[in-house]
MIDOSE-1310 file (N, C-alpha, C; in nm, 2 decimals, decimal comma, always signed):
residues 218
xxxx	+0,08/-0,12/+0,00/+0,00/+0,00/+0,00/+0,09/+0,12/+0,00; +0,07/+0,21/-0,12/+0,14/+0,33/-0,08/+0,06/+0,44/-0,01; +0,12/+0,54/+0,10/+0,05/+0,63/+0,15/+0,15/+0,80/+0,04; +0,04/+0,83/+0,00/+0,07/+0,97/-0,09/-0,01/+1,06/+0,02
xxxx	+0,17/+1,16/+0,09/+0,12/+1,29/+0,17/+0,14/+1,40/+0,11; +0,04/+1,47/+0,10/+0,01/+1,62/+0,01/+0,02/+1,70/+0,12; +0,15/+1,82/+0,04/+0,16/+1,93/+0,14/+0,04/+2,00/+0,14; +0,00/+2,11/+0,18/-0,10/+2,22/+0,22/-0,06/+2,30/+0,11
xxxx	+0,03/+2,32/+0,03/+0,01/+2,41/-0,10/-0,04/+2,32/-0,20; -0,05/+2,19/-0,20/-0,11/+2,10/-0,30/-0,26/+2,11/-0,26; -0,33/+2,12/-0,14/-0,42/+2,10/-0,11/-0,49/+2,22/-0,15; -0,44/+2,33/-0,12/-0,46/+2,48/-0,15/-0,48/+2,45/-0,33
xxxx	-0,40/+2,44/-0,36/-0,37/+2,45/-0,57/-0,51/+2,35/-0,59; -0,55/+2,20/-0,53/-0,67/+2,18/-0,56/-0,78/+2,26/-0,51; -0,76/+2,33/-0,46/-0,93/+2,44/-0,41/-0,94/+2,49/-0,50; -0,83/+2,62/-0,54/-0,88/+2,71/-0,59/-0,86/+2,70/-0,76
xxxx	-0,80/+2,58/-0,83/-0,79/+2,49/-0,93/-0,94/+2,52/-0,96; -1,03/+2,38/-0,84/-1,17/+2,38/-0,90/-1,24/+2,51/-0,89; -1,21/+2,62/-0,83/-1,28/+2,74/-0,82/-1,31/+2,79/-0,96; -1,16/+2,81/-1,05/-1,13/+2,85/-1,18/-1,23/+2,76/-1,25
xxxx	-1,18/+2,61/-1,27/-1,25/+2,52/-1,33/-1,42/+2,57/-1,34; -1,49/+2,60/-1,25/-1,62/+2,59/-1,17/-1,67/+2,78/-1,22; -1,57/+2,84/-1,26/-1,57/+2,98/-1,28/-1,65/+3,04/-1,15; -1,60/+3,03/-1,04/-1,63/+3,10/-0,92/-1,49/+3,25/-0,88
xxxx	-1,38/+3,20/-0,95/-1,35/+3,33/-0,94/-1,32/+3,42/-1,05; -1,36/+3,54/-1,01/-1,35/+3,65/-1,15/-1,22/+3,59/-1,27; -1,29/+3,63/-1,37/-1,19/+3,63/-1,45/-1,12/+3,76/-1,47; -0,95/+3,76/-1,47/-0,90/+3,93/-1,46/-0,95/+4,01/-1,39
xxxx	-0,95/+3,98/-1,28/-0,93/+4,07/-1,14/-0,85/+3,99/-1,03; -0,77/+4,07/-0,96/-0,68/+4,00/-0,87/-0,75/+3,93/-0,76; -0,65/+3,78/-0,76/-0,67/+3,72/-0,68/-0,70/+3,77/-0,55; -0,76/+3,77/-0,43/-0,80/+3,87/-0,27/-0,72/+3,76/-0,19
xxxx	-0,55/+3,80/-0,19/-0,49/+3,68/-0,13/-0,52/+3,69/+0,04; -0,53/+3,78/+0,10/-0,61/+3,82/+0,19/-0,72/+3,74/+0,23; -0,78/+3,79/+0,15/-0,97/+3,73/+0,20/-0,95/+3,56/+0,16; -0,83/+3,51/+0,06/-0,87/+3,36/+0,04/-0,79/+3,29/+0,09
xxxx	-0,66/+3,33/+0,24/-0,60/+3,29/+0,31/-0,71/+3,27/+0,46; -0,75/+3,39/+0,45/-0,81/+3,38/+0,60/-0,96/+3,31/+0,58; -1,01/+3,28/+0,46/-1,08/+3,14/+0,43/-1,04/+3,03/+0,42; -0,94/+2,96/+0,38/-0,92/+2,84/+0,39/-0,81/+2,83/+0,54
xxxx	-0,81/+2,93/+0,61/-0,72/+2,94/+0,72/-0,58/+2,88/+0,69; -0,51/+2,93/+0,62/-0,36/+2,90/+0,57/-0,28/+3,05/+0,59; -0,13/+3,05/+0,59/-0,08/+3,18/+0,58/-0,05/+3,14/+0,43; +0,02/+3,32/+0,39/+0,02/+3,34/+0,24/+0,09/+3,32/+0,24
xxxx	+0,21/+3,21/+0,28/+0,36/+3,17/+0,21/+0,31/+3,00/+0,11; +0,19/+2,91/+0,19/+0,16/+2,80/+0,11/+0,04/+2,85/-0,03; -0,05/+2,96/+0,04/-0,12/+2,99/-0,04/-0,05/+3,07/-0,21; +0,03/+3,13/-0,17/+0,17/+3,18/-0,30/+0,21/+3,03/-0,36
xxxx	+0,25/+2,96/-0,29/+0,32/+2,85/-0,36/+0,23/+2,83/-0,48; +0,10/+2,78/-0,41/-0,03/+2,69/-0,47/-0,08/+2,82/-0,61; -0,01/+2,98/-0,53/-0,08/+3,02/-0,73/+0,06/+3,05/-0,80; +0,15/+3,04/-0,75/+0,28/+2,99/-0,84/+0,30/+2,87/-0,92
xxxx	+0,21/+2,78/-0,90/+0,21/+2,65/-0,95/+0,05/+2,68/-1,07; -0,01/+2,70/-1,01/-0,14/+2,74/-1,05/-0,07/+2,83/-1,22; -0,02/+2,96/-1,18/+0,04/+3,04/-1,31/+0,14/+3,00/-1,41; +0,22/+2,85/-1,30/+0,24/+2,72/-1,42/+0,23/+2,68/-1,51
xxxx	+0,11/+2,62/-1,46/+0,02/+2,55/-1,56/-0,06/+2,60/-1,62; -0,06/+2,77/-1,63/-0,16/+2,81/-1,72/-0,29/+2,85/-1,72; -0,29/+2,83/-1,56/-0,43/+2,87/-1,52/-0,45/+3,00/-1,46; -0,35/+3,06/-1,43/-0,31/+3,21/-1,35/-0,22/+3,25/-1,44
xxxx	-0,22/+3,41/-1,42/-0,10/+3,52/-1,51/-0,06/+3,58/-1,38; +0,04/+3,65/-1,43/+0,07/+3,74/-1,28/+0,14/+3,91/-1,37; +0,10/+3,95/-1,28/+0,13/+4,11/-1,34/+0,20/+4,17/-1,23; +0,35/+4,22/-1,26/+0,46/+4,31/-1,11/+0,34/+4,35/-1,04
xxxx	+0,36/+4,40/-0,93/+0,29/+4,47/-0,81/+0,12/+4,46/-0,80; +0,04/+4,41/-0,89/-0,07/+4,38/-0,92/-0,11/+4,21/-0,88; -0,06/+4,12/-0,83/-0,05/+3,99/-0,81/-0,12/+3,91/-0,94; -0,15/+3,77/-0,89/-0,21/+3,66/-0,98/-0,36/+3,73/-1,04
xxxx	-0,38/+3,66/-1,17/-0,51/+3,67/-1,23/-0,55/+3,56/-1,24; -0,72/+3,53/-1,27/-0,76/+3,42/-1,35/-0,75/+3,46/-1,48; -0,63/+3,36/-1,58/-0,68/+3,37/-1,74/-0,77/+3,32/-1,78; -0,81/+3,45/-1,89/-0,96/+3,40/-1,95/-0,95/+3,26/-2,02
xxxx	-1,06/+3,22/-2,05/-1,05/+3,13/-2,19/-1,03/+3,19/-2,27; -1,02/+3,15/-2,39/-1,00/+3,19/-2,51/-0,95/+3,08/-2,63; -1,06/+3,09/-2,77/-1,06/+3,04/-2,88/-0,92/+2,96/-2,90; -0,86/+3,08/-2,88/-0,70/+3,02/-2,94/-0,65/+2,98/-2,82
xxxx	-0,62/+2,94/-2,71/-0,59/+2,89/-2,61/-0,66/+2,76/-2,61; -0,81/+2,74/-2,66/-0,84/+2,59/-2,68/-0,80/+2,53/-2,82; -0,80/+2,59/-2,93/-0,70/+2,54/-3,00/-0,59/+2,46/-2,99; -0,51/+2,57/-2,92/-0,32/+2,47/-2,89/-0,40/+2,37/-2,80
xxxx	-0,47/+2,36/-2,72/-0,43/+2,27/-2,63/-0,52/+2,13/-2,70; -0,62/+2,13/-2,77/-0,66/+2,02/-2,82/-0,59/+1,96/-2,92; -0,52/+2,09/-3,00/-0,42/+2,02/-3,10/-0,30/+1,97/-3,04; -0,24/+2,02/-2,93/-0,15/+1,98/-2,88/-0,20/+1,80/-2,79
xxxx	-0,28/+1,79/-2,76/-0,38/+1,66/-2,73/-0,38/+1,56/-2,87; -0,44/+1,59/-2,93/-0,45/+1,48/-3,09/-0,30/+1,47/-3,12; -0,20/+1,58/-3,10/-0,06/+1,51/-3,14/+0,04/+1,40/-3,03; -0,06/+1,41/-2,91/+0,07/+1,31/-2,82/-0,06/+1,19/-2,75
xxxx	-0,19/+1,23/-2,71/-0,24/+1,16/-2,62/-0,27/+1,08/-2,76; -0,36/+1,02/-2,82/-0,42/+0,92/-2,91/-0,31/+0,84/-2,89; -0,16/+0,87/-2,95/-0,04/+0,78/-2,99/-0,01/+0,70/-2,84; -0,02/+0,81/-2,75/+0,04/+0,74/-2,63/-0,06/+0,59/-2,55
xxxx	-0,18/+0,65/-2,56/-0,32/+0,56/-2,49/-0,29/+0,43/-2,63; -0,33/+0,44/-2,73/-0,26/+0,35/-2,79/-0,16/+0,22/-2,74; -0,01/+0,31/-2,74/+0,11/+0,23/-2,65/+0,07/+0,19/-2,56; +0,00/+0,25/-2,48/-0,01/+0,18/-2,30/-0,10/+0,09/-2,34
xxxx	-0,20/+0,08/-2,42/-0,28/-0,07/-2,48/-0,23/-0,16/-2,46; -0,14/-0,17/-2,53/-0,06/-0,30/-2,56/+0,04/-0,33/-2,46; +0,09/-0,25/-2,37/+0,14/-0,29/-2,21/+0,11/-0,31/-2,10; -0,03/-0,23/-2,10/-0,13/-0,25/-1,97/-0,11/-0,43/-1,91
xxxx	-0,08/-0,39/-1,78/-0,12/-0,54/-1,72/-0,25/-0,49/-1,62; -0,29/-0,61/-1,60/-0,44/-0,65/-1,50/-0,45/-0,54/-1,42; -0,33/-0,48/-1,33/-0,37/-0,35/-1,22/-0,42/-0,24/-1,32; -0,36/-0,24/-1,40/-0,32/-0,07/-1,50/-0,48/-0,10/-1,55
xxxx	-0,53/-0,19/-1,62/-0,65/-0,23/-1,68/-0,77/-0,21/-1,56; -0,74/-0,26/-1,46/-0,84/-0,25/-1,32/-0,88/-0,07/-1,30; -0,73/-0,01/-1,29/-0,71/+0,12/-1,24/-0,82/+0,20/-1,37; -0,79/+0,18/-1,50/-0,89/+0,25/-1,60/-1,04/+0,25/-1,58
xxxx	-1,06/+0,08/-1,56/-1,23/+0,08/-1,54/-1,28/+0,15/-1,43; -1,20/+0,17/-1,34/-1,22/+0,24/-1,23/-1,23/+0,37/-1,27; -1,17/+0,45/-1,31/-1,15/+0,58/-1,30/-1,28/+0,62/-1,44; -1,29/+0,51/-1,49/-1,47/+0,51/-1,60/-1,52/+0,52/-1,52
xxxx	-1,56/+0,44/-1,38/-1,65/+0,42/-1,30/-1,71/+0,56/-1,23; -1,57/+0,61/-1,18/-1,57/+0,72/-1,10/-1,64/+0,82/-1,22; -1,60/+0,83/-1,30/-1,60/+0,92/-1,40/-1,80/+0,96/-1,44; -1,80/+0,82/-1,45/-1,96/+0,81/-1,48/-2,05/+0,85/-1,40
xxxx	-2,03/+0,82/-1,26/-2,13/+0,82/-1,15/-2,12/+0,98/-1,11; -1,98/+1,08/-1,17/-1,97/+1,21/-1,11/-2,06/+1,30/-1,25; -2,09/+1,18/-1,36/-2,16/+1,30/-1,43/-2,26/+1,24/-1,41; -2,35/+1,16/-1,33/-2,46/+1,16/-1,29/-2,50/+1,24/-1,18
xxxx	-2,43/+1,25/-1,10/-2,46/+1,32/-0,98/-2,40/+1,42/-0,94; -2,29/+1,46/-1,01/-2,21/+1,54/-0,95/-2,12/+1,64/-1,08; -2,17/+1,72/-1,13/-2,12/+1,77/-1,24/-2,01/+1,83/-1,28; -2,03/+1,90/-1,09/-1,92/+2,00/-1,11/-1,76/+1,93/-1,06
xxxx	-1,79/+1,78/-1,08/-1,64/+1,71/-1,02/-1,64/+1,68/-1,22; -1,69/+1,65/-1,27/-1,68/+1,61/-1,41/-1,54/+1,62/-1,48; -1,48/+1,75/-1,46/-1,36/+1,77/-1,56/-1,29/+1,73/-1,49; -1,26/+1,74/-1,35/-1,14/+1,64/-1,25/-1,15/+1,46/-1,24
xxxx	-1,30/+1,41/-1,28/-1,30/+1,31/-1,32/-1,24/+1,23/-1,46; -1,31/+1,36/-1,55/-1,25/+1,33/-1,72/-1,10/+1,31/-1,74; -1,04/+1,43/-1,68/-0,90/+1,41/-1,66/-0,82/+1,27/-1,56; -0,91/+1,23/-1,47/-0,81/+1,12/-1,45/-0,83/+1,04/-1,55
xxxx	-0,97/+1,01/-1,56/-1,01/+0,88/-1,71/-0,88/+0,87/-1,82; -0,90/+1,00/-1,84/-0,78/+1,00/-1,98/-0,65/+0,93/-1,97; -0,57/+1,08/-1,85/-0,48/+0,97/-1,82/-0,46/+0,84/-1,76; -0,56/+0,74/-1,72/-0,53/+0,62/-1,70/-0,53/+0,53/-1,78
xxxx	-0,53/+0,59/-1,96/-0,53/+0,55/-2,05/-0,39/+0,56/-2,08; -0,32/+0,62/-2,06/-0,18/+0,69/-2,10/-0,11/+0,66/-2,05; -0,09/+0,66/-1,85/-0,01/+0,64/-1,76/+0,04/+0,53/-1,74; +0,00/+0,34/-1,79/+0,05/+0,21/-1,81/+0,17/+0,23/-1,92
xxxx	+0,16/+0,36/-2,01/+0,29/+0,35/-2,10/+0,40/+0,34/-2,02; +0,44/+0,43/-1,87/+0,54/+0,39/-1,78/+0,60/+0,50/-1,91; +0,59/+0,66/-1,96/+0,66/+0,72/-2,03/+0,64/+0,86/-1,92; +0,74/+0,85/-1,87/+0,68/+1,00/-1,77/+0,65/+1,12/-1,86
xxxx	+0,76/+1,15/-1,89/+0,73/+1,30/-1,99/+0,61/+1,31/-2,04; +0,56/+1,20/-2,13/+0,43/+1,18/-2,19/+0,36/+1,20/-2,10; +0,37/+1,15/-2,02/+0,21/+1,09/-1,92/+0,23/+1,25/-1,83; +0,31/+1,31/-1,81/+0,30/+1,43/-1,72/+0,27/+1,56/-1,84
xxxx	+0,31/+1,54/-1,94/+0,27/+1,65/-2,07/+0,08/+1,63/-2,04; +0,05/+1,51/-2,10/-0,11/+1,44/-2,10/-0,18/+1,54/-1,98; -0,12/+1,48/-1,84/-0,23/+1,55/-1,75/-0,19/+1,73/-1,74; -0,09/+1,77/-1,80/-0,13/+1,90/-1,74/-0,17/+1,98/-1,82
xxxx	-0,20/+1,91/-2,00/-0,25/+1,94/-2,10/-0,46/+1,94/-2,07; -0,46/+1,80/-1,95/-0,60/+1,75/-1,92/-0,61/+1,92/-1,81; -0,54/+1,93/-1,73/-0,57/+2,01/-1,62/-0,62/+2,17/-1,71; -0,55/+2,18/-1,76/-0,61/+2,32/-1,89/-0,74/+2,30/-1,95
xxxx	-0,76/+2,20/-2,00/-0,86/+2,17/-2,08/-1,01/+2,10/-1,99; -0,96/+2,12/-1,84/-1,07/+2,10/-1,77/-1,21/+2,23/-1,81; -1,14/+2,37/-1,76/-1,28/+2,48/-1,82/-1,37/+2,42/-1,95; -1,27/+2,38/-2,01/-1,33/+2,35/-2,17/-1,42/+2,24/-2,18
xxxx	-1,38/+2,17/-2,10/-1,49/+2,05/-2,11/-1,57/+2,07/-2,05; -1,62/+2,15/-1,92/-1,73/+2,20/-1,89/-1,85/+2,25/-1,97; -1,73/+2,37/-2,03/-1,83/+2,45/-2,16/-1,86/+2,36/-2,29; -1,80/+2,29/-2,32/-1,82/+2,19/-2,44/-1,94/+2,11/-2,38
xxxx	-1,95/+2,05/-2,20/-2,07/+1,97/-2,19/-2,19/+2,04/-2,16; -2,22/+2,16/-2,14/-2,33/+2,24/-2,11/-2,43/+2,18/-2,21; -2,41/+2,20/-2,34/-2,54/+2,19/-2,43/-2,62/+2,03/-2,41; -2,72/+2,01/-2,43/-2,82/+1,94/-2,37/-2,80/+1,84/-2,47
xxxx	-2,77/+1,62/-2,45/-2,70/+1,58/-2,53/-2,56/+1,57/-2,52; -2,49/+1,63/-2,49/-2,33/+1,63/-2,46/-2,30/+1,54/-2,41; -2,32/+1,56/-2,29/-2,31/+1,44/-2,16/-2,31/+1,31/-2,20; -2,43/+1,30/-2,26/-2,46/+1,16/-2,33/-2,34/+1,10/-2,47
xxxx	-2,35/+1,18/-2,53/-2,20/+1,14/-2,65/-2,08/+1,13/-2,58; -2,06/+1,15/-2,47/-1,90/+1,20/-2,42/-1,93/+1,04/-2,36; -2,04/+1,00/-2,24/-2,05/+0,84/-2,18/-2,03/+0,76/-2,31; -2,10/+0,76/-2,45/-2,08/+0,65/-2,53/-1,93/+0,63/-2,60
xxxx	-1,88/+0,79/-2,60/-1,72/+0,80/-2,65/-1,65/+0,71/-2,57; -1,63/+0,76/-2,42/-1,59/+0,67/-2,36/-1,59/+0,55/-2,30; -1,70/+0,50/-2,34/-1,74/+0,34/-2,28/-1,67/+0,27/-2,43; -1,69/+0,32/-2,51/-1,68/+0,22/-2,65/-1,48/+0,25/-2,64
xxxx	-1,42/+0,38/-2,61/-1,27/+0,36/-2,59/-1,28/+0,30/-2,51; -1,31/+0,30/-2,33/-1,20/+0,21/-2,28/-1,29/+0,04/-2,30; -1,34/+0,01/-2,35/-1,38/-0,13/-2,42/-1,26/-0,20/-2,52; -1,27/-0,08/-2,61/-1,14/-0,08/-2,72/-1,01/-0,11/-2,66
xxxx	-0,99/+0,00/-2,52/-0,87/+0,02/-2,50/-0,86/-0,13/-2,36; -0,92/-0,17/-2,35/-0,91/-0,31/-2,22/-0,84/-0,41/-2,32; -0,93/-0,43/-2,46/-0,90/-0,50/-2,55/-0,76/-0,50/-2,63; -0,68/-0,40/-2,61/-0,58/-0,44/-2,66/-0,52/-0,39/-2,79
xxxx	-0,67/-0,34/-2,83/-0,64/-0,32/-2,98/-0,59/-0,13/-3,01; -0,46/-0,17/-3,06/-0,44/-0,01/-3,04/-0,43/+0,08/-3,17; -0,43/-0,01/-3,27/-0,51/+0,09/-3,40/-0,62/+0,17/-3,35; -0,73/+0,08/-3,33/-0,86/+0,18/-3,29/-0,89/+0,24/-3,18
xxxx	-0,79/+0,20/-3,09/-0,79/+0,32/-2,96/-0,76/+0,44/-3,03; -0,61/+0,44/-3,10/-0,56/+0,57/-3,17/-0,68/+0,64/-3,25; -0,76/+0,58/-3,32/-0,89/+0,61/-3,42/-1,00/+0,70/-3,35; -1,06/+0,58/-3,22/-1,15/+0,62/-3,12/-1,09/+0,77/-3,09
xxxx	-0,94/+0,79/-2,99/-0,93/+0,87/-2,94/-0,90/+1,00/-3,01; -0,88/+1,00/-3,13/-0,83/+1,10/-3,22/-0,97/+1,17/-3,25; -1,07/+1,09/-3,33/-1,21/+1,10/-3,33/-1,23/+1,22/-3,19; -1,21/+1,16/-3,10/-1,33/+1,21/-3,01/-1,29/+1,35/-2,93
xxxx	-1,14/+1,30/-2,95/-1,07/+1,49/-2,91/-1,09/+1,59/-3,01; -1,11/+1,54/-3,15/-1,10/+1,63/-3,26/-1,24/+1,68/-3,26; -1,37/+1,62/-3,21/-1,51/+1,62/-3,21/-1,51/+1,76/-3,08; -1,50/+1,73/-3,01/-1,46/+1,82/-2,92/-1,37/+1,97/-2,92
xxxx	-1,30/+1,93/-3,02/-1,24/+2,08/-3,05/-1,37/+2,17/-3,12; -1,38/+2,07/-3,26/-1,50/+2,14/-3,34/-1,63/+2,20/-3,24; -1,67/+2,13/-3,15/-1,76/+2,14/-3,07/-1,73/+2,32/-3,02; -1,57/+2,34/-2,98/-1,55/+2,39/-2,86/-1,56/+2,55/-2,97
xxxx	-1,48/+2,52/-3,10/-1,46/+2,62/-3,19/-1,63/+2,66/-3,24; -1,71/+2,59/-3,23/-1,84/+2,62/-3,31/-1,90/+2,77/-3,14; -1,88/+2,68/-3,01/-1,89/+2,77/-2,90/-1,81/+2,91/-2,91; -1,73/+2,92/-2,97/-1,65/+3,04/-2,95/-1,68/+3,14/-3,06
xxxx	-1,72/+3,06/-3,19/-1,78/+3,12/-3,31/-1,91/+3,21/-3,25; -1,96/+3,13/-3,16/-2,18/+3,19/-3,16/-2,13/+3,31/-3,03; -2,03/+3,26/-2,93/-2,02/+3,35/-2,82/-1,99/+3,48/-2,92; -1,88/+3,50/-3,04/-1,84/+3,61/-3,02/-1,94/+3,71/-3,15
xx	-2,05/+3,61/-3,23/-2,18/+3,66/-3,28/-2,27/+3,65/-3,22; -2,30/+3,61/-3,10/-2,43/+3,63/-2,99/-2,39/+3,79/-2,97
């Protein structure tokens, strides 16, 4: 059994992670490091780490004397990141097909499992569930780079999948996408994982580009 201890700036970076994800804090207006220290009762040396890490990965900007922002979405920011997706995840879920042993295969149905029952009941866990799904498709490659590119490409692309599943129907094509990959992908067969998963990220861009089209003619 492994025990995994998470410091208090990890614990912190998941709060305010799903806050962005969840669009609960402003977009471009400064973070109130103030008011969101003496809420989660932490001081601001772990709370700094957690949006130094946060402005990492793309989820925060920071401006001299002005502190952290939320970055917006934006068209072209979903772009790179699903093209950057169709060029490494499809190939990699693929490879880990054909090495997966029994745990790695167990660990995937699982994280469908989880996956499924959070977009029955629980919506707003969705994109932190979607994102493990993926990578537990990826992470049996045993290729770190890949497999740590994957999730922090997933952690970006969490907003996006939210807004991509709003429209009524979504939900439902995203369960049949993924029931029929990881079926595919238990099986072994990694032509049509590559097929499945290339499909279903590229469906998703279009999805996300047609949203960004109507937002900026609404």
């Amino acid at each position: 059994m492994t025990i995994v201890v998470r410091t208090l700036a990890e614990r912190i970076f998941d709060v305010i992670r799903e806050r962005i994800v969840e669009g609960k804090l402003p977009v471009m207006e400064p973070v109130r490091q103030d008011a969101l220290a003496a809420e989660l009762g932490v001081s601001k040396i772990p709370l700094r780490e957690a949006l130094a890490r946060l402005e990492h990965e793309g989820l925060l900007t920071s401006q001299a004397n002005r502190g952290w922002f939320v970055r917006p979405m934006s068209s072209d920011q979903a772009e790179e990141i699903y093209l950057l997706r169709l060029a490494i995840e499809p190939a990699a879920a693929a490879y880990a097909c054909a090495v997966a042993d029994d745990e790695d295969r167990k660990a995937a149905v699982k994280a469908f499992e989880v996956l499924d029952a959070a977009a029955k009941d629980n919506l707003s866990d969705v994109a932190v569930r979607n994102r493990e799904y993926h990578v537990s498709l990826v992470r049996p490659g045993k290729r770190l780079l890949t497999t740590q590119l994957v999730e922090r490409l997933e952690v970006l692309a969490e907003r996006y999948v939210i807004a991509h599943l709003q429209p009524a129907g979504r939900g439902d094509r995203a369960h049949t996408e993924h029931r029929e990959l990881l079926d595919t992908w238990l099986a072994g067969d990694a032509a049509k994982v590559q097929s499945l998963l290339t499909r279903h990220i590229a469906s998703t861009l279009d999805d996300l580009r047609a949203h960004f089209t109507a937002s900026q003619t609404g």
